[in-house]
Backbone as JSON Lines, residues from 0, in Angstrom:
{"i":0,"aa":"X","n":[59.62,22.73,-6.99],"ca":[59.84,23.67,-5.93],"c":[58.99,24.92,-6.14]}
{"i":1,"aa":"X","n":[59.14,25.23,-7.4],"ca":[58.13,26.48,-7.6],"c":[56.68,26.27,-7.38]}
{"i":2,"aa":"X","n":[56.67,25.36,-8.18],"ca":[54.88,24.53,-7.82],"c":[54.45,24.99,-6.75]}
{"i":3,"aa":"X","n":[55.37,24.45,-5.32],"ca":[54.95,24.19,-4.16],"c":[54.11,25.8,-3.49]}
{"i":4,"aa":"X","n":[55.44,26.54,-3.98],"ca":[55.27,28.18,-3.69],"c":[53.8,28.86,-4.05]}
{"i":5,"aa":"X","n":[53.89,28.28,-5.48],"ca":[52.63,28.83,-6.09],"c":[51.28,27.74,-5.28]}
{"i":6,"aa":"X","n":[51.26,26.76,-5.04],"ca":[50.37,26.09,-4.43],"c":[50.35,26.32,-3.22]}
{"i":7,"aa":"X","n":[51.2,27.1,-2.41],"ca":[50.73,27.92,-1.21],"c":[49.97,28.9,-1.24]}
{"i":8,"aa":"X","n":[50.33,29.49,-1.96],"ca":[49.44,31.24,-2.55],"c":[48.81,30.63,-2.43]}
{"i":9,"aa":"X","n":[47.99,29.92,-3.06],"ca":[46.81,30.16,-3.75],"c":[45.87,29.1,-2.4]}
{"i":10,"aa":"X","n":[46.74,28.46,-1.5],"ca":[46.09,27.86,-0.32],"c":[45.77,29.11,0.35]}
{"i":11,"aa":"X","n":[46.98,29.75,0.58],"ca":[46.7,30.81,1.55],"c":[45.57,32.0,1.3]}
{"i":12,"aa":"X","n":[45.7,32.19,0.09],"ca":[44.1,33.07,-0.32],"c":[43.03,32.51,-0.23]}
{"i":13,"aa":"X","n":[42.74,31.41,-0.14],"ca":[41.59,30.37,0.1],"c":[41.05,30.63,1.39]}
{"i":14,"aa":"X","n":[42.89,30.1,2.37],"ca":[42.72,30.61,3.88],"c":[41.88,31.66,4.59]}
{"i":15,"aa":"X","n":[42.33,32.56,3.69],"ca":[42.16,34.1,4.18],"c":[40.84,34.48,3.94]}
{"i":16,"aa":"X","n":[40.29,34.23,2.72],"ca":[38.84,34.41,2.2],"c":[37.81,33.59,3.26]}
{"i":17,"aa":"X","n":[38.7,32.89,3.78],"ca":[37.12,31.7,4.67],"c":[37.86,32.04,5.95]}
{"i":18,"aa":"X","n":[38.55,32.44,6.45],"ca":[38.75,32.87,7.93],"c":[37.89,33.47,8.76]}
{"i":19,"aa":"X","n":[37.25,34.39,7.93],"ca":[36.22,35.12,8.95],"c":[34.9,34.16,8.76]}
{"i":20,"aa":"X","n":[34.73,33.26,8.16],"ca":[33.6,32.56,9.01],"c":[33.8,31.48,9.84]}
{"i":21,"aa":"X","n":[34.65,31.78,11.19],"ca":[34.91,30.53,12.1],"c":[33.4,30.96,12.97]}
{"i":22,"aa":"X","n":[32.92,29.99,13.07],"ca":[31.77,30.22,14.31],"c":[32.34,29.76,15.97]}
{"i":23,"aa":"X","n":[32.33,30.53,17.0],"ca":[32.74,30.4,18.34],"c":[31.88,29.9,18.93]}
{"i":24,"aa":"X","n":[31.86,28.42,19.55],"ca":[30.73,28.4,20.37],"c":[31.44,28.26,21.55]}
{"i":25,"aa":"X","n":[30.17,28.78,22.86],"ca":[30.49,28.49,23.96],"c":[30.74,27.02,24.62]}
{"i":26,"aa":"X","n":[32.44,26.47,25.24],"ca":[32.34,25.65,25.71],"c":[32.15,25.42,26.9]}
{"i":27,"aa":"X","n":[30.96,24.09,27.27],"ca":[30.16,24.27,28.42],"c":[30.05,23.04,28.96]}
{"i":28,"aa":"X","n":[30.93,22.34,28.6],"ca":[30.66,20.55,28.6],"c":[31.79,20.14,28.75]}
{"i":29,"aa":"X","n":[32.27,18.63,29.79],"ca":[33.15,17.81,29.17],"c":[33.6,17.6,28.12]}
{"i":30,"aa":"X","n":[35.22,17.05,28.05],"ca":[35.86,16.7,26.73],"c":[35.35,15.52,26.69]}
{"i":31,"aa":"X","n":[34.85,14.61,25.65],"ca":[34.75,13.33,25.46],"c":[35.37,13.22,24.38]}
{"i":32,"aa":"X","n":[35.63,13.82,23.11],"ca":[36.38,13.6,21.83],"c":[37.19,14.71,21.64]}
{"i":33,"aa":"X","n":[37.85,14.38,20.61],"ca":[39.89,15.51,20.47],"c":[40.2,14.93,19.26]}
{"i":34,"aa":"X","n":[40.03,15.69,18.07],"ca":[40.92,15.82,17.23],"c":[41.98,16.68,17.31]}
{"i":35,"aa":"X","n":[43.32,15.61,16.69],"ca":[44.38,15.94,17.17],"c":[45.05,16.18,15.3]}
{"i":36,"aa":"X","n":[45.56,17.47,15.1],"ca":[46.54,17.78,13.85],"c":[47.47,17.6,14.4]}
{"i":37,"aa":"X","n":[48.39,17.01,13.87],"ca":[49.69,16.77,14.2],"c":[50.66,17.26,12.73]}
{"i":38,"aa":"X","n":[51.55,18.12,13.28],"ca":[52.97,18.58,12.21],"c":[53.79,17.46,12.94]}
{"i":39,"aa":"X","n":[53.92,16.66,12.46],"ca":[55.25,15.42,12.57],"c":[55.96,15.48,11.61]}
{"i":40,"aa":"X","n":[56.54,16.47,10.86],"ca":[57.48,17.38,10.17],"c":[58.97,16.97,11.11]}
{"i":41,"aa":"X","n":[58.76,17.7,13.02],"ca":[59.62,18.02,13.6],"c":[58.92,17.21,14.52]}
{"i":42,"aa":"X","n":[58.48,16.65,14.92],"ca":[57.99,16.41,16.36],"c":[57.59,14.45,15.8]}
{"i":43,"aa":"X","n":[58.17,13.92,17.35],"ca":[58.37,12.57,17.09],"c":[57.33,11.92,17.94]}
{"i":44,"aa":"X","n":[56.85,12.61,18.82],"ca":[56.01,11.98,20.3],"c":[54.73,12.17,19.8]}
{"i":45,"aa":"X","n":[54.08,11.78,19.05],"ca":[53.23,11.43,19.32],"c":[52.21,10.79,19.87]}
{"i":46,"aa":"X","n":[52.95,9.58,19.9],"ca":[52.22,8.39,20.9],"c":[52.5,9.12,22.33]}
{"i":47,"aa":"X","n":[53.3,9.67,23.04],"ca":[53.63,10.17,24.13],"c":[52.58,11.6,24.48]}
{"i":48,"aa":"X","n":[52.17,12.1,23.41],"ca":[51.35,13.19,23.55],"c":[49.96,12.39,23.4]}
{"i":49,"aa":"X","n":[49.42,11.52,22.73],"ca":[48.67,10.85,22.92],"c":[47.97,10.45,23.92]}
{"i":50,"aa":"X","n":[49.23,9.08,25.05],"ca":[48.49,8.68,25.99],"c":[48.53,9.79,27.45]}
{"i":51,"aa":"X","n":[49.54,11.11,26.8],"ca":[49.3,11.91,28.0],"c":[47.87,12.2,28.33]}
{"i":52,"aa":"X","n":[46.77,12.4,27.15],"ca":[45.28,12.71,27.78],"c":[44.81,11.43,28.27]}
{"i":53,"aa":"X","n":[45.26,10.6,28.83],"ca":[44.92,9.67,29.47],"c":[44.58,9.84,30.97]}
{"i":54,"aa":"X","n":[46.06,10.86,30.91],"ca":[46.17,11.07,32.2],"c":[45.07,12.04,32.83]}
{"i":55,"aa":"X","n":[44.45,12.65,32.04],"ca":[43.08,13.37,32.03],"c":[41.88,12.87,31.83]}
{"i":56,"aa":"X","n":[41.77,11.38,31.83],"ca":[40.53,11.15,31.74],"c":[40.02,10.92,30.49]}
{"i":57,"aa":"X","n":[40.67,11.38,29.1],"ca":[40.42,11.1,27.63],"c":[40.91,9.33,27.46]}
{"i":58,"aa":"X","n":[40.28,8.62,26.92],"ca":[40.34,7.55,26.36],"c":[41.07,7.61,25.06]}
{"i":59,"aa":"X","n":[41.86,7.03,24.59],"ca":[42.88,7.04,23.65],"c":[41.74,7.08,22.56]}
{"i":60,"aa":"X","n":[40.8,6.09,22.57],"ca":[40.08,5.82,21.01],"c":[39.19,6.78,20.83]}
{"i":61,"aa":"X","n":[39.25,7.97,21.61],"ca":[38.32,9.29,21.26],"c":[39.13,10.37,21.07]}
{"i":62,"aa":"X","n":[40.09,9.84,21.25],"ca":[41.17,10.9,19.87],"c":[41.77,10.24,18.97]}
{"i":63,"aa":"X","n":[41.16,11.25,17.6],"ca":[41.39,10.82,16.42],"c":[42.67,12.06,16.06]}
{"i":64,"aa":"X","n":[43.89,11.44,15.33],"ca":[44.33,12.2,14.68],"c":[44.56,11.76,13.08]}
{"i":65,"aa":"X","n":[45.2,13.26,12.86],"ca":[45.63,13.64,10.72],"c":[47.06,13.96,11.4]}
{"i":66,"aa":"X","n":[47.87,13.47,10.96],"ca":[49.63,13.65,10.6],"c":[49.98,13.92,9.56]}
{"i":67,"aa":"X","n":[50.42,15.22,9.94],"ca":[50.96,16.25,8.57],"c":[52.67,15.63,8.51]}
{"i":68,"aa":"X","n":[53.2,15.61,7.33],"ca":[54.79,15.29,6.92],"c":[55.25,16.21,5.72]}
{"i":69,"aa":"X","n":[56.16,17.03,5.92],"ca":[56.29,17.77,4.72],"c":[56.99,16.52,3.72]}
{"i":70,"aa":"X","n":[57.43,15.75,3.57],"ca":[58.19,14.83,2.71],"c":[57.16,13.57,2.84]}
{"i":71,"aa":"X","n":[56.21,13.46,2.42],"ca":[55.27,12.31,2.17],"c":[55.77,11.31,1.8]}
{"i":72,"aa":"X","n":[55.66,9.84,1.57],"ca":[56.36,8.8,0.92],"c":[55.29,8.42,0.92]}
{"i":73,"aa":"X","n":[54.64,7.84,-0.83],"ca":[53.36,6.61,-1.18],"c":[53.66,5.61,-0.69]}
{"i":74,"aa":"X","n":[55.23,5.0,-0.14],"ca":[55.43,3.87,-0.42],"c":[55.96,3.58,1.01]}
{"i":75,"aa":"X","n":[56.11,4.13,1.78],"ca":[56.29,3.93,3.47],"c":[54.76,3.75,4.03]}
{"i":76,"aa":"X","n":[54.79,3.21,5.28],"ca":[53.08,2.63,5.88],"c":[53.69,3.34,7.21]}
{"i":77,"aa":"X","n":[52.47,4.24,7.54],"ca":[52.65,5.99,8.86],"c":[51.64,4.73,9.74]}
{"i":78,"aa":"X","n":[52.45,4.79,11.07],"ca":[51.39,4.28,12.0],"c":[49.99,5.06,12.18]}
{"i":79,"aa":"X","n":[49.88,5.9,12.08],"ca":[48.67,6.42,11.92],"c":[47.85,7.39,10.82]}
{"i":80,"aa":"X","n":[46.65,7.95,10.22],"ca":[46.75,8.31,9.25],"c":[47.55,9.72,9.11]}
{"i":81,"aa":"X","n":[48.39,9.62,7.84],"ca":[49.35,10.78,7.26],"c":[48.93,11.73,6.12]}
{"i":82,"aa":"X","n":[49.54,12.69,6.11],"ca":[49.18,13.29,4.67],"c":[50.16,14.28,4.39]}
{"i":83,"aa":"X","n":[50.4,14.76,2.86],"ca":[51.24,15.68,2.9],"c":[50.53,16.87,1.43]}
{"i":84,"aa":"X","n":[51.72,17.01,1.21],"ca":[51.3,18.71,0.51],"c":[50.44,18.36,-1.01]}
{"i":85,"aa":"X","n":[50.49,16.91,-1.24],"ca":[49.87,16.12,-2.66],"c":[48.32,16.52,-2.0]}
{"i":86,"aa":"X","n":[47.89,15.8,-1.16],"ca":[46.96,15.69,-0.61],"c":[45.74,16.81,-0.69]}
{"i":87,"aa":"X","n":[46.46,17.91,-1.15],"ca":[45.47,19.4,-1.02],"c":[45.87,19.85,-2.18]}
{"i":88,"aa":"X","n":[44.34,20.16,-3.05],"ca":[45.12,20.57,-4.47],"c":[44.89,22.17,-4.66]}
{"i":89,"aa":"X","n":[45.4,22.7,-5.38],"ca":[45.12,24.78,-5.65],"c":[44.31,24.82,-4.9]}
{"i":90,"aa":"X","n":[43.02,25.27,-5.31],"ca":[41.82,25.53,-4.66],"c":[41.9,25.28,-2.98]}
{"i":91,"aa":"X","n":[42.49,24.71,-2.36],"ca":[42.24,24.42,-1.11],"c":[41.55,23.26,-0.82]}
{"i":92,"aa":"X","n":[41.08,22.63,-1.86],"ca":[40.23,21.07,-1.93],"c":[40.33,19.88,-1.03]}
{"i":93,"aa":"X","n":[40.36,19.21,-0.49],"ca":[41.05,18.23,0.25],"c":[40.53,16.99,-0.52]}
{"i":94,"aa":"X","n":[41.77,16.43,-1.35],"ca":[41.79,15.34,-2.1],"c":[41.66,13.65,-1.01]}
{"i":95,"aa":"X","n":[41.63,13.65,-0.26],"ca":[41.92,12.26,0.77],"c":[41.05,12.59,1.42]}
{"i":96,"aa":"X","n":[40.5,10.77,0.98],"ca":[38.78,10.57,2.52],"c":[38.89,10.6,4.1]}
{"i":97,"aa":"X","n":[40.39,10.1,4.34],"ca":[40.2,10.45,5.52],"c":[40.83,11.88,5.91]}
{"i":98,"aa":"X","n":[40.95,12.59,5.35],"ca":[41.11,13.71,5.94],"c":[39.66,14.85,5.96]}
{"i":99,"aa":"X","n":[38.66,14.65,4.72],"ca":[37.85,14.52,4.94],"c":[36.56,14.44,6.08]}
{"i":100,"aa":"X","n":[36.53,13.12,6.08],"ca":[36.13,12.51,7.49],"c":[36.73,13.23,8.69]}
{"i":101,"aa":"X","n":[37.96,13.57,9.13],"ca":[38.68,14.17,9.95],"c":[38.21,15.9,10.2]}
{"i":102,"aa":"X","n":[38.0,16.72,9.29],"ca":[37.3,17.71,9.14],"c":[36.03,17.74,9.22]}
{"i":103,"aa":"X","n":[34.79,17.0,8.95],"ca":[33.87,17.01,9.06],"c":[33.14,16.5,10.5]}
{"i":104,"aa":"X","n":[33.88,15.78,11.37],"ca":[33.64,15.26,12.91],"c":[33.55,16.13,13.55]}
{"i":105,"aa":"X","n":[32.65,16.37,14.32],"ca":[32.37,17.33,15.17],"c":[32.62,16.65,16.81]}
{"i":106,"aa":"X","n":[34.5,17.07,16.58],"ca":[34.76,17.02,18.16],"c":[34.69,17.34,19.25]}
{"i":107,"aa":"X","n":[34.77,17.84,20.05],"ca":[34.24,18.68,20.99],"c":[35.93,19.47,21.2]}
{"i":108,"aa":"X","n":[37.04,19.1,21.43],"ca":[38.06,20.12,20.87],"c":[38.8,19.78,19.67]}
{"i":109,"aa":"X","n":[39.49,20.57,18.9],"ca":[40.69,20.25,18.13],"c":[41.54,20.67,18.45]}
{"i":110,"aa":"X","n":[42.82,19.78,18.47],"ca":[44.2,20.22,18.95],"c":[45.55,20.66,17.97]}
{"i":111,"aa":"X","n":[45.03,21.79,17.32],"ca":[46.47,22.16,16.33],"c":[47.61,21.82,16.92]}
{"i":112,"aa":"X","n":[48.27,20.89,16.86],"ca":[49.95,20.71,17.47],"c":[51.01,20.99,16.4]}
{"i":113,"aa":"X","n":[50.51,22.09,16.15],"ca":[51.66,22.9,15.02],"c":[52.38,24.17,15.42]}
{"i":114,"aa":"X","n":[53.41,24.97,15.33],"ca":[53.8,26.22,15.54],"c":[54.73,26.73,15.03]}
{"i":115,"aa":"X","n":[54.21,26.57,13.85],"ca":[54.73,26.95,12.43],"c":[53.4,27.14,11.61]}
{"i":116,"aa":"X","n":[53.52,28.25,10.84],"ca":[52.38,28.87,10.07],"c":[52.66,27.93,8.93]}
{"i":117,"aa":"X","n":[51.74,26.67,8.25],"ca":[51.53,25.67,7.25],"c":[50.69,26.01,7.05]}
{"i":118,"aa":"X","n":[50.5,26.55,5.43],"ca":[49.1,26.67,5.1],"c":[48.2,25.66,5.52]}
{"i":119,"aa":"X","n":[48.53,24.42,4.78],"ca":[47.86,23.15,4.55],"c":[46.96,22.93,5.8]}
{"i":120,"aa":"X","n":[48.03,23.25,6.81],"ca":[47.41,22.74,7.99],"c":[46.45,24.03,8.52]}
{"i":121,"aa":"X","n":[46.53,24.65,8.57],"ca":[45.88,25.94,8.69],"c":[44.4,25.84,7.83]}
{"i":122,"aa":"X","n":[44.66,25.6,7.26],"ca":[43.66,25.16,6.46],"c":[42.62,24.23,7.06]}
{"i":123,"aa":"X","n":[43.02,23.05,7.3],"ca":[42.15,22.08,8.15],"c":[41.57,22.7,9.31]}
{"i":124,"aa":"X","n":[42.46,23.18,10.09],"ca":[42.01,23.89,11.13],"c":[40.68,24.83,10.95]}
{"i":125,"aa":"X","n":[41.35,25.82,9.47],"ca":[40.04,26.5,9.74],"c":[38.56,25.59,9.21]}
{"i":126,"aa":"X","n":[39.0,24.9,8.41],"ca":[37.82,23.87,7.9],"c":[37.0,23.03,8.64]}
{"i":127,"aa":"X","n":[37.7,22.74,9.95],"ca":[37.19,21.81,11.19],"c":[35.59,22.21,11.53]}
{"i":128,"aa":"X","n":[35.04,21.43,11.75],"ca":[33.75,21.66,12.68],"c":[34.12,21.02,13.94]}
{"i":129,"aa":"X","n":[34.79,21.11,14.4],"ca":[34.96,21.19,16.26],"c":[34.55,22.05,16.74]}
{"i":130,"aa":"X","n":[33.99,22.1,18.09],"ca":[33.6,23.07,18.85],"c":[34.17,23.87,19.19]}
{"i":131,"aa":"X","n":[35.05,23.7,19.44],"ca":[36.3,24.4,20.52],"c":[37.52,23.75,19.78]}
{"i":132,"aa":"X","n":[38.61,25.09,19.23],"ca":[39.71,24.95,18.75],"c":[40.82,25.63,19.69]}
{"i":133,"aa":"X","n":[41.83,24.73,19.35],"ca":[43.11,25.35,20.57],"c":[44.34,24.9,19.83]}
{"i":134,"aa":"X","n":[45.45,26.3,19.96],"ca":[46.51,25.55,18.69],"c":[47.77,26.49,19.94]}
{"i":135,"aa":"X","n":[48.72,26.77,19.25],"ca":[50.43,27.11,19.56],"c":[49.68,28.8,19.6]}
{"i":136,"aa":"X","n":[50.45,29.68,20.54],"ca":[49.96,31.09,20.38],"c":[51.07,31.63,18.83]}
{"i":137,"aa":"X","n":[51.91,30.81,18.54],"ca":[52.45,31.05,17.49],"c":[52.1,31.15,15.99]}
{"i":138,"aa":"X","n":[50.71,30.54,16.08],"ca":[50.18,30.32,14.7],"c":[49.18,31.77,14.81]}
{"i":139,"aa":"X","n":[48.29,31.94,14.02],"ca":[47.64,33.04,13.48],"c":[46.34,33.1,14.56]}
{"i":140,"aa":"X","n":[45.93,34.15,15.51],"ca":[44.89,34.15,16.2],"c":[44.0,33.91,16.09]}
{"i":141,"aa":"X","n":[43.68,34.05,14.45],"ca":[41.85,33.94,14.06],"c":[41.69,32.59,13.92]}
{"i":142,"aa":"X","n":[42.57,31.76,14.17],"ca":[41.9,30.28,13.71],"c":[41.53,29.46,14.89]}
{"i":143,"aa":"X","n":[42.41,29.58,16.02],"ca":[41.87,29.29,17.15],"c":[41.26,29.85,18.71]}
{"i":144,"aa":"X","n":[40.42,29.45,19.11],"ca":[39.66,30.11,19.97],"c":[40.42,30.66,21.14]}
{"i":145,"aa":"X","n":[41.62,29.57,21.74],"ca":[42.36,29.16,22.89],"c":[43.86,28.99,22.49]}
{"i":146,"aa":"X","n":[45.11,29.62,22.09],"ca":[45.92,29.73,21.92],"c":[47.49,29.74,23.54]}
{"i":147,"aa":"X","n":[47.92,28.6,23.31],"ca":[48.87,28.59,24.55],"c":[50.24,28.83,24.33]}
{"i":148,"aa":"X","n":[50.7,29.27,25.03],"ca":[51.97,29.49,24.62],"c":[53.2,28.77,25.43]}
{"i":149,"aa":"X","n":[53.29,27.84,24.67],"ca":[54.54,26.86,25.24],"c":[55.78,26.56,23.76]}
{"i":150,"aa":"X","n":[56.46,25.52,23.87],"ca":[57.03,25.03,22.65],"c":[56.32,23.59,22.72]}
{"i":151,"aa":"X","n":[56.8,23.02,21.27],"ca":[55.99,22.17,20.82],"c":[56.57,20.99,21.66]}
{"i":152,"aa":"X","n":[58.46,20.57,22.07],"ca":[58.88,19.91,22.33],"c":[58.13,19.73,23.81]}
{"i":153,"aa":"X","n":[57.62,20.75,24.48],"ca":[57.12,20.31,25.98],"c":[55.51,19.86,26.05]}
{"i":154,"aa":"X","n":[55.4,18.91,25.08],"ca":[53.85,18.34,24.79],"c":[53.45,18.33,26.24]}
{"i":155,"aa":"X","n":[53.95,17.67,27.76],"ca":[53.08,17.42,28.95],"c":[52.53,19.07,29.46]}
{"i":156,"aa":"X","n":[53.8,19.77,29.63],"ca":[52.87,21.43,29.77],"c":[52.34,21.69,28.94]}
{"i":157,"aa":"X","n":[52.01,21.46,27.72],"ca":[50.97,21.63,26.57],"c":[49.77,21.51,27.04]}
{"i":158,"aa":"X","n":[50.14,19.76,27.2],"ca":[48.25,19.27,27.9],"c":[47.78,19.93,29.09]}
{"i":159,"aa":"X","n":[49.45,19.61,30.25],"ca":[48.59,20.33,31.6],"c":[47.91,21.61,31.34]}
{"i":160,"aa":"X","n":[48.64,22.56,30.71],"ca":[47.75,23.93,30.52],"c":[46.3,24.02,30.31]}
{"i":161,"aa":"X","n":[46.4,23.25,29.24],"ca":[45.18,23.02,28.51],"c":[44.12,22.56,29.2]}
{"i":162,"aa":"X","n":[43.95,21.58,30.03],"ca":[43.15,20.61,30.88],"c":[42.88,21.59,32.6]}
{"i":163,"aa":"X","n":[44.24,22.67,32.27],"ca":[43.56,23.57,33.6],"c":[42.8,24.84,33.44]}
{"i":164,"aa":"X","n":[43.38,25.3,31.93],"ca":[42.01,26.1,31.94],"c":[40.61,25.68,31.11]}
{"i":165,"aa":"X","n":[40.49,24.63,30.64],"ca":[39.83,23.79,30.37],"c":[38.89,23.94,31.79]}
{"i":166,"aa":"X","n":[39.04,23.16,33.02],"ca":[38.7,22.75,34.04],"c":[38.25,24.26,34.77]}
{"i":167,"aa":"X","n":[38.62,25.49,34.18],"ca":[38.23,26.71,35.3],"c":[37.36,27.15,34.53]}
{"i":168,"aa":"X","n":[37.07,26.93,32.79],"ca":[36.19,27.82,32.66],"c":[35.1,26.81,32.92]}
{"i":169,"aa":"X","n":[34.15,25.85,33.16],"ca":[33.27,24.88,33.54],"c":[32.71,25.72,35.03]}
């Protein structure tokens, strides 16, 4: 338990030290790809938040998501890829290839679906090379570009929001 505490610190100073180099670019283009963070901590819909960008025109297999779990199990099989607090060591490191891979894709958005301040995840976020980042107005301003303010349980006004001002700034 203490571990955990102290292995936040020392995420969160990591955080903080690399925050100010997010680069903003202008978005000027269709969505064709969406990385999606998911805190499935509290939140069960995923698949339901999923094929909602369908309803927008996103193709399921051009969103990729990382599923965060605060209680990891080696020995349970996550329908999609999972990770938890093992996964990221002091330093801020990211020990797992596909999370990795997941950070290094250059999506055209990322979708923090968190709203709760997690280092871990905060972390990815700021680590992302996506173009365009958009998270909960609840999490910390500097990490995402586009911040909405809904709850997490109303994933369809999540997307609609998103996809309408999406659609006005074009």
């Amino acid at each position: 338990m203490f571990l955990n505490y102290t292995k936040e610190f020392f995420v969160k100073k990591s955080l903080k030290n690399n925050l100010n180099n997010n680069k903003n670019e202008v978005f000027s283009k269709d969505v064709q790809t969406i990385g999606l963070l998911i805190d499935e901590s509290d939140f069960n819909d995923s698949e339901a938040l999923i094929k909602e960008f369908t309803v927008y025109g996103i193709a399921p297999e051009n969103v990729k998501t990382a599923s965060y779990i605060d209680k990891f199990d080696k020995k349970k099989t996550y329908a999609r890829p999972t990770f938890g607090n093992k996964h990221i060591d002091w330093k801020g490191e990211v020990k797992e290839e596909f999370l990795n891979e997941f950070t290094a894709s250059e999506f055209d958005l990322l979708i923090s679906f968190y709203n709760v301040e997690k280092p871990l995840l905060m972390l990815l976020t700021q680590k992302s090379r996506a173009k365009f980042k958009v998270g909960f107005a609840t999490v910390d301003a500097g990490l995402n570009r586009w911040m909405i303010n809904t709850e997490k349980k109303n994933y369809k006004l999540f997307v609609s929001e998103l996809f309408k001002y999406l659609k006005n700034i074009k």
